[in-house]
N, CA, C and O atoms as a GROMACS GRO file, in nm:
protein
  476
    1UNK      N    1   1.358  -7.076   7.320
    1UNK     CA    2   1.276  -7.044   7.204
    1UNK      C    3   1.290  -7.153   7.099
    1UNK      O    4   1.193  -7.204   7.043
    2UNK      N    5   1.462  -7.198   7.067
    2UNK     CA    6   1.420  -7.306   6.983
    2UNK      C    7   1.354  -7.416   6.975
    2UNK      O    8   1.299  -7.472   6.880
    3UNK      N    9   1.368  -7.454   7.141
    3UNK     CA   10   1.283  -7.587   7.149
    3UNK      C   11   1.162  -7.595   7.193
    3UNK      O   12   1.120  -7.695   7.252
    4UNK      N   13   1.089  -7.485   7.169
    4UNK     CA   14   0.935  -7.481   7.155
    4UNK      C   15   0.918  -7.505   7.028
    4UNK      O   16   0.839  -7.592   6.992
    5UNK      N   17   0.998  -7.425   6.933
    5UNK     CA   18   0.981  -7.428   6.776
    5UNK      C   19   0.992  -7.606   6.735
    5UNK      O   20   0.906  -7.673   6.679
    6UNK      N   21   1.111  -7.644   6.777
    6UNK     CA   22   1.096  -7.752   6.745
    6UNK      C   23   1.018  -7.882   6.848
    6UNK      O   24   1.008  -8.005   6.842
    7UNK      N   25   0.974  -7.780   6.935
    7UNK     CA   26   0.827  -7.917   6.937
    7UNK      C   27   0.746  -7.921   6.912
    7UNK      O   28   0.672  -8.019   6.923
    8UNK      N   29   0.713  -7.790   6.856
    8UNK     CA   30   0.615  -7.775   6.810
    8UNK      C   31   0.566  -7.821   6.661
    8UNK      O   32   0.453  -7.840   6.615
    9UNK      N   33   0.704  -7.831   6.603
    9UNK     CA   34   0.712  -7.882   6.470
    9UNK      C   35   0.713  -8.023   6.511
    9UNK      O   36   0.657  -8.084   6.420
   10UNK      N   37   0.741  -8.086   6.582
   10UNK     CA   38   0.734  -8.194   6.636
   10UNK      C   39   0.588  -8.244   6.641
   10UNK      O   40   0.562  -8.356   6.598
   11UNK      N   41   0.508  -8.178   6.681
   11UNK     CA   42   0.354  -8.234   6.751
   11UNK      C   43   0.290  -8.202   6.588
   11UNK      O   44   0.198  -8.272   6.546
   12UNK      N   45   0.339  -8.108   6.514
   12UNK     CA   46   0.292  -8.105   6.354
   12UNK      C   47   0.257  -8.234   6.304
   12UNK      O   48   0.153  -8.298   6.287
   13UNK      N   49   0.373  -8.250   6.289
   13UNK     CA   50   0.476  -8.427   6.228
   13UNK      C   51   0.373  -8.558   6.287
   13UNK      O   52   0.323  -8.647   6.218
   14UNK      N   53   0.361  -8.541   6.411
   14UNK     CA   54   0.274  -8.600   6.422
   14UNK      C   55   0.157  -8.644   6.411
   14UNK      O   56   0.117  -8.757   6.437
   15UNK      N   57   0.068  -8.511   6.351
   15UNK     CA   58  -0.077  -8.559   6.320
   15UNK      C   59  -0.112  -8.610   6.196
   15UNK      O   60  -0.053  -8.587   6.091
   16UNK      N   61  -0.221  -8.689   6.214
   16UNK     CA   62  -0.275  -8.742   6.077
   16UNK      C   63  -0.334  -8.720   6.010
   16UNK      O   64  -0.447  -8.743   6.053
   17UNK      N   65  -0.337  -8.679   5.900
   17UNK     CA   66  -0.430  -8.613   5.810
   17UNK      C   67  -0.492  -8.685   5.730
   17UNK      O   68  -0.450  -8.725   5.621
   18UNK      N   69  -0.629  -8.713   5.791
   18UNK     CA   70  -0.772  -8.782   5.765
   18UNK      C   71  -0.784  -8.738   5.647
   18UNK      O   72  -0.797  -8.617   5.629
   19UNK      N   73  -0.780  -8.847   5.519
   19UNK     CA   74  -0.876  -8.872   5.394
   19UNK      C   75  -1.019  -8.768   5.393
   19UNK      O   76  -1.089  -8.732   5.488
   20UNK      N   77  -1.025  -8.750   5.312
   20UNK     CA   78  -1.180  -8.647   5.257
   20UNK      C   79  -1.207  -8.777   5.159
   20UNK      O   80  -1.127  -8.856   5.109
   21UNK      N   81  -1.374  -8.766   5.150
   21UNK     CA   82  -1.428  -8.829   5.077
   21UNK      C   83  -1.537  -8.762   4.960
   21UNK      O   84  -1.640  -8.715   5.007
   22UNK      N   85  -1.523  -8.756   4.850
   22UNK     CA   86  -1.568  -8.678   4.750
   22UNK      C   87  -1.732  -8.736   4.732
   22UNK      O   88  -1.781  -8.846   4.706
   23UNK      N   89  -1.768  -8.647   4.749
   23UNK     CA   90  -1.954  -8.706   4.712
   23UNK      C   91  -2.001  -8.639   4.614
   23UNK      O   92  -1.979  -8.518   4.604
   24UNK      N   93  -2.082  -8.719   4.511
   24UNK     CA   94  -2.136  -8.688   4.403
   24UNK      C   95  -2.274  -8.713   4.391
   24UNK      O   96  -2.323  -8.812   4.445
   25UNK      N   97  -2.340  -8.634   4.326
   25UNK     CA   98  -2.497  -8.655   4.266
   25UNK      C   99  -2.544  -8.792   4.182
   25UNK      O  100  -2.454  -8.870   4.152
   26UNK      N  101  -2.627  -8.811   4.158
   26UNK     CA  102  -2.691  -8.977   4.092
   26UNK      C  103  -2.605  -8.938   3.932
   26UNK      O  104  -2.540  -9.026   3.875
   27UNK      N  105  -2.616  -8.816   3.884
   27UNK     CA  106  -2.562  -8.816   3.742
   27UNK      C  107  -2.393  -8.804   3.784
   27UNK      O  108  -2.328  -8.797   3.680
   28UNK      N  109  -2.318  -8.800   3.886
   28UNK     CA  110  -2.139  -8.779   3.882
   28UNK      C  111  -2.109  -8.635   3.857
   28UNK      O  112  -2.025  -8.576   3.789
   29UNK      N  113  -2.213  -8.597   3.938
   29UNK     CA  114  -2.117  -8.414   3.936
   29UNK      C  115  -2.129  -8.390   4.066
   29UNK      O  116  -2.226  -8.406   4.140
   30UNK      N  117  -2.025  -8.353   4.088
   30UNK     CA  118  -1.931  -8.307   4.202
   30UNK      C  119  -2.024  -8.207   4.308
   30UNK      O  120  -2.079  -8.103   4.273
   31UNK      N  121  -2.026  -8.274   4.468
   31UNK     CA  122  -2.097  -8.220   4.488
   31UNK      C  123  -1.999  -8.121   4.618
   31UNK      O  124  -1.998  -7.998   4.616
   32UNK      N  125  -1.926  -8.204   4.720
   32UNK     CA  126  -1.875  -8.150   4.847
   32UNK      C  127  -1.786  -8.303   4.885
   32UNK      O  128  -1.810  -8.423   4.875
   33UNK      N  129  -1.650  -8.203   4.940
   33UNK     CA  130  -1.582  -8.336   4.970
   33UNK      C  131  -1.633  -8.334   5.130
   33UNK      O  132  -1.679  -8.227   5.171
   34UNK      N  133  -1.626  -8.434   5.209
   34UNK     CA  134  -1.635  -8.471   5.365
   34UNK      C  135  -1.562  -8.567   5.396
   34UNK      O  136  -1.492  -8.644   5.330
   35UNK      N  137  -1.598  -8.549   5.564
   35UNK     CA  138  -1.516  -8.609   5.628
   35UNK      C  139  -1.510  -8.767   5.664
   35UNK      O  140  -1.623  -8.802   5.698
   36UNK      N  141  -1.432  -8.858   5.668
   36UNK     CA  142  -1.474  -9.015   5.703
   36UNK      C  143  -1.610  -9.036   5.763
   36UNK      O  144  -1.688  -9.126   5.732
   37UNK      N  145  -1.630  -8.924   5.869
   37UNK     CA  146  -1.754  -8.966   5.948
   37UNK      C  147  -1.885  -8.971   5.893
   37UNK      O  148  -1.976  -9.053   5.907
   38UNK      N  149  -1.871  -8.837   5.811
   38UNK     CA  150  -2.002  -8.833   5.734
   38UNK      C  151  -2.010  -8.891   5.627
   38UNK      O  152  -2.126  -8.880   5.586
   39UNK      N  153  -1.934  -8.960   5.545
   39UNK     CA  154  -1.928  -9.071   5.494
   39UNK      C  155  -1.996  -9.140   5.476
   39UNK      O  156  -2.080  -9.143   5.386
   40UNK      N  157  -1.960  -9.258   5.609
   40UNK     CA  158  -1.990  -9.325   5.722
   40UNK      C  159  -2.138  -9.307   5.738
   40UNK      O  160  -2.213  -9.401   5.712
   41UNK      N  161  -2.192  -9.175   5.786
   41UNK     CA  162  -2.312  -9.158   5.830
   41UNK      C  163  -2.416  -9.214   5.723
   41UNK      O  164  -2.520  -9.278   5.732
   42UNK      N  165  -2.328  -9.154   5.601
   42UNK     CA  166  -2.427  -9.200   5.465
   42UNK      C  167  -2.434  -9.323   5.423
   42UNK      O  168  -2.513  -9.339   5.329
   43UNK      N  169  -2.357  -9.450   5.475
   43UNK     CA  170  -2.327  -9.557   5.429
   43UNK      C  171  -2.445  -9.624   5.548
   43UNK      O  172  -2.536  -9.694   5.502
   44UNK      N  173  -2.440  -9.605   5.668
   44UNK     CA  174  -2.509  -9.602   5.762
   44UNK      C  175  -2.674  -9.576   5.758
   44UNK      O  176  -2.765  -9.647   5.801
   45UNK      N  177  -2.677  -9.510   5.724
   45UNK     CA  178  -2.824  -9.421   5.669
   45UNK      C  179  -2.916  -9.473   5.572
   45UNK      O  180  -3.038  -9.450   5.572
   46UNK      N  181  -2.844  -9.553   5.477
   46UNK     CA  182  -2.819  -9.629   5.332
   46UNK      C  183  -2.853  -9.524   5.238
   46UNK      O  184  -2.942  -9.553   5.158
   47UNK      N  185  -2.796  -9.392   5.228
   47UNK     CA  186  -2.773  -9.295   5.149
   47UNK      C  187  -2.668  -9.304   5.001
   47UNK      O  188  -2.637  -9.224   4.913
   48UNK      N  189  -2.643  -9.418   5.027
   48UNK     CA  190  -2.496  -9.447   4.866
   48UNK      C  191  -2.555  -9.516   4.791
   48UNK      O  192  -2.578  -9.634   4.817
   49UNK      N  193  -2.599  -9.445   4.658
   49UNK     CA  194  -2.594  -9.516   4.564
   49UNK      C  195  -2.508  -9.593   4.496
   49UNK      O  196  -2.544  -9.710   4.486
   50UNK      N  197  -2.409  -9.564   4.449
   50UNK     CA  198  -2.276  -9.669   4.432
   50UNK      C  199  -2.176  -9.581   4.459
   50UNK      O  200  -2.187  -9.459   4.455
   51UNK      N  201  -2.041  -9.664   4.498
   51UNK     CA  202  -1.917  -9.559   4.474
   51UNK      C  203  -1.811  -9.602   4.426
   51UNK      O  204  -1.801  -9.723   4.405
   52UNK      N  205  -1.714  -9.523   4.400
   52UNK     CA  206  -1.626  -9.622   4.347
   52UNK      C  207  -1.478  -9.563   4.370
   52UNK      O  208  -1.481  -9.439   4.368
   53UNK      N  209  -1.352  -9.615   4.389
   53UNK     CA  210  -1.259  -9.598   4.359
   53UNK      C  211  -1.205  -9.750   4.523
   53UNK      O  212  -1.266  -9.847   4.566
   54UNK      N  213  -1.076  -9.691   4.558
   54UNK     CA  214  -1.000  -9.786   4.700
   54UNK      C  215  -1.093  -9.734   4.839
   54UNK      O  216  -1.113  -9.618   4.878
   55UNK      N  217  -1.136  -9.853   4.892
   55UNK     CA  218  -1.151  -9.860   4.983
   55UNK      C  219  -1.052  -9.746   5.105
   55UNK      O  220  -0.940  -9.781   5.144
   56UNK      N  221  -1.110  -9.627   5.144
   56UNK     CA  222  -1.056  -9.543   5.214
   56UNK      C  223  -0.999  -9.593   5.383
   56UNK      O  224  -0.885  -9.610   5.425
   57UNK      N  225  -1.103  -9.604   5.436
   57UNK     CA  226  -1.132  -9.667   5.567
   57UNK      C  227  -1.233  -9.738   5.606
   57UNK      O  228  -1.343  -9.706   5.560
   58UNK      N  229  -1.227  -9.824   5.677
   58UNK     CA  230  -1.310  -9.966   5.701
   58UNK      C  231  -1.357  -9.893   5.903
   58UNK      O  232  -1.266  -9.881   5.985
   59UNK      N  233  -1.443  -9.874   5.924
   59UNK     CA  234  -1.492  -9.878   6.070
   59UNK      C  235  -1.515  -9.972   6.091
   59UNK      O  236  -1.529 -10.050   5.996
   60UNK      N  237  -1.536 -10.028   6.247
   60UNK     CA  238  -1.570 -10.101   6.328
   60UNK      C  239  -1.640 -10.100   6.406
   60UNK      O  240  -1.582 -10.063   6.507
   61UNK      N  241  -1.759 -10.125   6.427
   61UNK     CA  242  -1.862 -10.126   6.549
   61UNK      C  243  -1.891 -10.203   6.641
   61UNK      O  244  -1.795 -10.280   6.635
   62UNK      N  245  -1.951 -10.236   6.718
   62UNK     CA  246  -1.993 -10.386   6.842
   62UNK      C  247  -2.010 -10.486   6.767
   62UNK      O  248  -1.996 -10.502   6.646
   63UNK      N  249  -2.042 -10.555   6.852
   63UNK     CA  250  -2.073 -10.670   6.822
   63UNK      C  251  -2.220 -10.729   6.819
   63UNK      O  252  -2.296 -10.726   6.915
   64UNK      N  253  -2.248 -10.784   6.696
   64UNK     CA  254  -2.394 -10.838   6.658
   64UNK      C  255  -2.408 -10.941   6.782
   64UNK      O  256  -2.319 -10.975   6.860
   65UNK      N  257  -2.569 -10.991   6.779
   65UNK     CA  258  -2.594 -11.125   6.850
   65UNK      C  259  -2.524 -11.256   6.780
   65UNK      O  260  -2.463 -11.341   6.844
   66UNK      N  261  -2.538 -11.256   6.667
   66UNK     CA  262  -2.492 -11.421   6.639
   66UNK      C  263  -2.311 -11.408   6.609
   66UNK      O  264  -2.264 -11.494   6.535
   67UNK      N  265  -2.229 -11.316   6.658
   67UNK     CA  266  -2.098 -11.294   6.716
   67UNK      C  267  -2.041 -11.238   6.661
   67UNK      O  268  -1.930 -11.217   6.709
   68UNK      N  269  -2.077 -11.167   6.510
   68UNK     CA  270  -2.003 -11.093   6.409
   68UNK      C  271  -1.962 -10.969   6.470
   68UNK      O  272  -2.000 -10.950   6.586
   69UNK      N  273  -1.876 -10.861   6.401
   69UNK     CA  274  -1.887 -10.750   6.414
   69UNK      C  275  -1.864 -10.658   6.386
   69UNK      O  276  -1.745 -10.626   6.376
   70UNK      N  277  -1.959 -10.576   6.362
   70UNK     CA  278  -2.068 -10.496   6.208
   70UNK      C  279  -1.890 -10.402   6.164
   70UNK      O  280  -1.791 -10.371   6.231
   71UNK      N  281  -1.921 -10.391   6.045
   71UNK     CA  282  -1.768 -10.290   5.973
   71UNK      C  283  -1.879 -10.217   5.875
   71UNK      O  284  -1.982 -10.275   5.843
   72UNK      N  285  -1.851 -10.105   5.838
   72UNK     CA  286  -1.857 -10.036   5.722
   72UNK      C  287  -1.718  -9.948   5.643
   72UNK      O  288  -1.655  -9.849   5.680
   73UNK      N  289  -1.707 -10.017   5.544
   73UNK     CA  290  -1.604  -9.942   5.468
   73UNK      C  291  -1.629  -9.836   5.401
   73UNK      O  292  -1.751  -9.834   5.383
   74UNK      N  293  -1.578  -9.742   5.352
   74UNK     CA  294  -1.606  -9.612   5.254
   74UNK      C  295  -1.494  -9.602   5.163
   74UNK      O  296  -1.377  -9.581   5.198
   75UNK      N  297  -1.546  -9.621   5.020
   75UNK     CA  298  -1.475  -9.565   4.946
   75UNK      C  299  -1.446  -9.424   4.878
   75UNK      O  300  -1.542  -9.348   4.878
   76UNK      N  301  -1.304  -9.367   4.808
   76UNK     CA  302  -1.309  -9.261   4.800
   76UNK      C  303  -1.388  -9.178   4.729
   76UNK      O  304  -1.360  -9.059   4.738
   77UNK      N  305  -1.514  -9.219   4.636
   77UNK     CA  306  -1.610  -9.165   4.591
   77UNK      C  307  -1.738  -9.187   4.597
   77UNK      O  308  -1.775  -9.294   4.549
   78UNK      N  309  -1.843  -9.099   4.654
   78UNK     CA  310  -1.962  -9.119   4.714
   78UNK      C  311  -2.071  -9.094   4.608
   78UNK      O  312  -2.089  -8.974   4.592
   79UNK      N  313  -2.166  -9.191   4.514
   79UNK     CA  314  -2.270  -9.086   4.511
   79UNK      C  315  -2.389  -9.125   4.571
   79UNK      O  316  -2.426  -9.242   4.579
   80UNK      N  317  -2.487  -8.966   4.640
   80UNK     CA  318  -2.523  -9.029   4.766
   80UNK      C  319  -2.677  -8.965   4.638
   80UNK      O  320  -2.671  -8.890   4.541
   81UNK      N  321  -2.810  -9.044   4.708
   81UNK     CA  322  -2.922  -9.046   4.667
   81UNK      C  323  -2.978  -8.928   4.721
   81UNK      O  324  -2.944  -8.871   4.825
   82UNK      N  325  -3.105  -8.884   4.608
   82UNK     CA  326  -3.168  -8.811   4.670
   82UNK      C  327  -3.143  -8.659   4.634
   82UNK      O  328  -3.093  -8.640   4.524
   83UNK      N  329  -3.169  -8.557   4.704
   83UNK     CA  330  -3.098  -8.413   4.675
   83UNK      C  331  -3.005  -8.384   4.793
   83UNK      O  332  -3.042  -8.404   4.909
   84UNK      N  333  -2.868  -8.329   4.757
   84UNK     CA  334  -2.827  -8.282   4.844
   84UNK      C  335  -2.819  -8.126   4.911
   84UNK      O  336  -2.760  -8.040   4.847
   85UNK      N  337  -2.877  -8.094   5.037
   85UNK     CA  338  -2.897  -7.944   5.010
   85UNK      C  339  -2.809  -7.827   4.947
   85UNK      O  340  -2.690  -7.836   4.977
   86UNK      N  341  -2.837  -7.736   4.880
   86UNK     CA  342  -2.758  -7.626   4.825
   86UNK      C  343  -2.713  -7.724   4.740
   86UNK      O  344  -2.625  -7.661   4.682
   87UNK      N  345  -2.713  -7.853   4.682
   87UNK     CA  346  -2.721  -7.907   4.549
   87UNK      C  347  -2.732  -7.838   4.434
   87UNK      O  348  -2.785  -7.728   4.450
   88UNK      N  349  -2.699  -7.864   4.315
   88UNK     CA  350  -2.736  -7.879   4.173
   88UNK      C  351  -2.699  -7.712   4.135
   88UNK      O  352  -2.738  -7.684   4.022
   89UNK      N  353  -2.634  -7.600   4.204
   89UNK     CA  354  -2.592  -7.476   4.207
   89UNK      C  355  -2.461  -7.508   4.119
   89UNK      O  356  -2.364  -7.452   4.168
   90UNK      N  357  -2.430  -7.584   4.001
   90UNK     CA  358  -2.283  -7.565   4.017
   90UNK      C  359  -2.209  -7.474   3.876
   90UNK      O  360  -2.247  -7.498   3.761
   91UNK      N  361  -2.133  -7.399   3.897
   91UNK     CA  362  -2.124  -7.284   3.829
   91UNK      C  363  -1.985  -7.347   3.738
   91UNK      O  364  -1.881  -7.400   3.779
   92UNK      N  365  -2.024  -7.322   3.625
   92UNK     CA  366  -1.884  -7.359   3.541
   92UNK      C  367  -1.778  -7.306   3.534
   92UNK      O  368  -1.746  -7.190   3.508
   93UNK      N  369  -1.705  -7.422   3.566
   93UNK     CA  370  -1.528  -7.272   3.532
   93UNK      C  371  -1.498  -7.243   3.466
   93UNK      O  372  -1.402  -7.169   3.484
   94UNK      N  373  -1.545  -7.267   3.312
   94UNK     CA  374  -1.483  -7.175   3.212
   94UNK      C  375  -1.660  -7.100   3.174
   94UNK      O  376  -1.745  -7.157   3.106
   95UNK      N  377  -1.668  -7.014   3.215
   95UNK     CA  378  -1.746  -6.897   3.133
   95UNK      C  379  -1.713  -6.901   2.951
   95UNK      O  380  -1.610  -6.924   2.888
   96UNK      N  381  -1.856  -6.866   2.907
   96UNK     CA  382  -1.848  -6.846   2.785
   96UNK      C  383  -1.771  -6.757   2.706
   96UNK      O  384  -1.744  -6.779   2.588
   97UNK      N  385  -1.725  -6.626   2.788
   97UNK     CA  386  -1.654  -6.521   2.741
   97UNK      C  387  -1.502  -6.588   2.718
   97UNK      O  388  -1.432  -6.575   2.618
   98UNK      N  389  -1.468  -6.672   2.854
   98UNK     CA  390  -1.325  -6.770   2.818
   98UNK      C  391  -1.311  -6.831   2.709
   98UNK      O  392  -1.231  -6.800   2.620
   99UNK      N  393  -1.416  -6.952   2.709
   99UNK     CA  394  -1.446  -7.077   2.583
   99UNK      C  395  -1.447  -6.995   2.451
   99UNK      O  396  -1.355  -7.015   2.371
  100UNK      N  397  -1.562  -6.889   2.418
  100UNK     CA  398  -1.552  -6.830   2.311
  100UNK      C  399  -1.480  -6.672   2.305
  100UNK      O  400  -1.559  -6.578   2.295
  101UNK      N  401  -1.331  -6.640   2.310
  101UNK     CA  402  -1.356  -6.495   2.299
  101UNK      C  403  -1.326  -6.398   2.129
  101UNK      O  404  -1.265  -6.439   2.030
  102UNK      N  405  -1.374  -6.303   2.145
  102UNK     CA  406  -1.382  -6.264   2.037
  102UNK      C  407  -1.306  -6.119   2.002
  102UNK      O  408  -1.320  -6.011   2.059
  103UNK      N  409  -1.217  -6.155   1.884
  103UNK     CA  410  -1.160  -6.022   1.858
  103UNK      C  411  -1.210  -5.893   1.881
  103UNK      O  412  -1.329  -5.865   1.877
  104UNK      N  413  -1.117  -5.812   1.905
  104UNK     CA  414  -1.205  -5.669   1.926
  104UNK      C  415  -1.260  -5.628   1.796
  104UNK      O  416  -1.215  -5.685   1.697
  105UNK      N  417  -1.344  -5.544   1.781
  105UNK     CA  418  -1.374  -5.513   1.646
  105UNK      C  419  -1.324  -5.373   1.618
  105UNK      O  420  -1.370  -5.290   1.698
  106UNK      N  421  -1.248  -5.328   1.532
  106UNK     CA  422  -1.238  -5.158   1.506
  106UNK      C  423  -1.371  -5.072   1.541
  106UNK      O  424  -1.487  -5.111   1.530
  107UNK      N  425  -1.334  -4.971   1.576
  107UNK     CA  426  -1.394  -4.866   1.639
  107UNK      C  427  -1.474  -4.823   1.510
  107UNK      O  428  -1.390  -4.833   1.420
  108UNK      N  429  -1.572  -4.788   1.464
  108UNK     CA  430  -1.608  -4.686   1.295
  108UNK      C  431  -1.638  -4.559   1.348
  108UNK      O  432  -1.737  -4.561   1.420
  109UNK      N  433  -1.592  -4.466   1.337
  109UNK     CA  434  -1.596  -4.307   1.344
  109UNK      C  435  -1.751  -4.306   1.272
  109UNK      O  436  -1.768  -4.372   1.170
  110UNK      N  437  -1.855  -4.233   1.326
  110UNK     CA  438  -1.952  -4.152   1.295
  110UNK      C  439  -1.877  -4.021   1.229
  110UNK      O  440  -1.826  -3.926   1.288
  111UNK      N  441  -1.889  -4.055   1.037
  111UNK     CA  442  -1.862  -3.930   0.990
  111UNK      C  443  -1.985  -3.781   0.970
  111UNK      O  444  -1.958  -3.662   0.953
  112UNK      N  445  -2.085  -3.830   0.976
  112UNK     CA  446  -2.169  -3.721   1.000
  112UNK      C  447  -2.334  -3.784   1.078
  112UNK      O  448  -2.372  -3.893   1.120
  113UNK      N  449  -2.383  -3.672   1.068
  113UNK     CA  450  -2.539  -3.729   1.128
  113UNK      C  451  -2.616  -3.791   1.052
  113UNK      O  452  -2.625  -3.763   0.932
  114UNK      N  453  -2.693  -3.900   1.118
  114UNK     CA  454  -2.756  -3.969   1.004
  114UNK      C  455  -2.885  -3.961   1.061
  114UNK      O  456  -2.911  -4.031   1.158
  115UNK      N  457  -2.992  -3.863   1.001
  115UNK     CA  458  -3.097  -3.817   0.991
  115UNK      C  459  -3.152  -3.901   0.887
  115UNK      O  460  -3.104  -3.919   0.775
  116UNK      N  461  -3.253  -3.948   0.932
  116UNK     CA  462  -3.366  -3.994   0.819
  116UNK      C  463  -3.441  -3.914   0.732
  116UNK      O  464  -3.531  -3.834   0.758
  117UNK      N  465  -3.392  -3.949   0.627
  117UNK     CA  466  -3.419  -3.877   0.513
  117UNK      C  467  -3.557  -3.858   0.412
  117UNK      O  468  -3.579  -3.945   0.328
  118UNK      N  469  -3.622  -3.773   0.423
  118UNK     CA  470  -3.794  -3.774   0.414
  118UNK      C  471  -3.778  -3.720   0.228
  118UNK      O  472  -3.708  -3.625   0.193
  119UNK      N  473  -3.863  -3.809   0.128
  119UNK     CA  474  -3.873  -3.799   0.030
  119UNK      C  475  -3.997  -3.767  -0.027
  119UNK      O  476  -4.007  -3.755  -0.149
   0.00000   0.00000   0.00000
């Protein structure tokens, strides 16, 4: 039993845990983080408007005719053109009731009926 546990913690240890890449709208609001690939797809696609922060990961592809061979890098912030679907939904985290809240107010007792009074 232990040494399943510990190979298993073993084969843990071992994996790599792939970078997310944060993508944003043309104005810089936060849209969905993804994965290198789709990234990639968008850099590919020519879906990036600019991005900015360290260079995440650099791919590698074949080789061109005149002997180069093609790379696309991705950096860790995407903003990609265009609309993204289920876009522009984005709900604020502080609610107004948070930002502004307001004392309770005392209760006022109704001391009698207030009938409108005909003169």
């Amino acid at each position: 039993m232990r040494c399943a546990i510990a190979q298993r913690i073993a084969s843990l240890e071992r994996r790599v845990v792939e970078p997310l890449v944060l993508t944003v709208d043309m104005s810089g609001l936060p849209q969905a983080w993804v994965a290198l690939e789709d990234a990639i797809t968008y850099h590919a696609k020519q879906l990036v408007a600019w991005s900015v922060g360290d260079i995440v990961r650099e791919f590698r592809g074949g080789w061109q005719r005149n002997g180069t061979r093609s790379r696309i890098a991705t950096k860790s912030i995407l903003a990609i053109k265009g609309t993204i679907p289920g876009g522009h939904f984005h709900t604020p985290g502080l609610p107004n009731a948070l930002l502004f809240p307001r004392a309770p107010q005392p209760r006022q007792e109704a001391v009698g009926t207030f009938a409108p009074q005909v003169t």
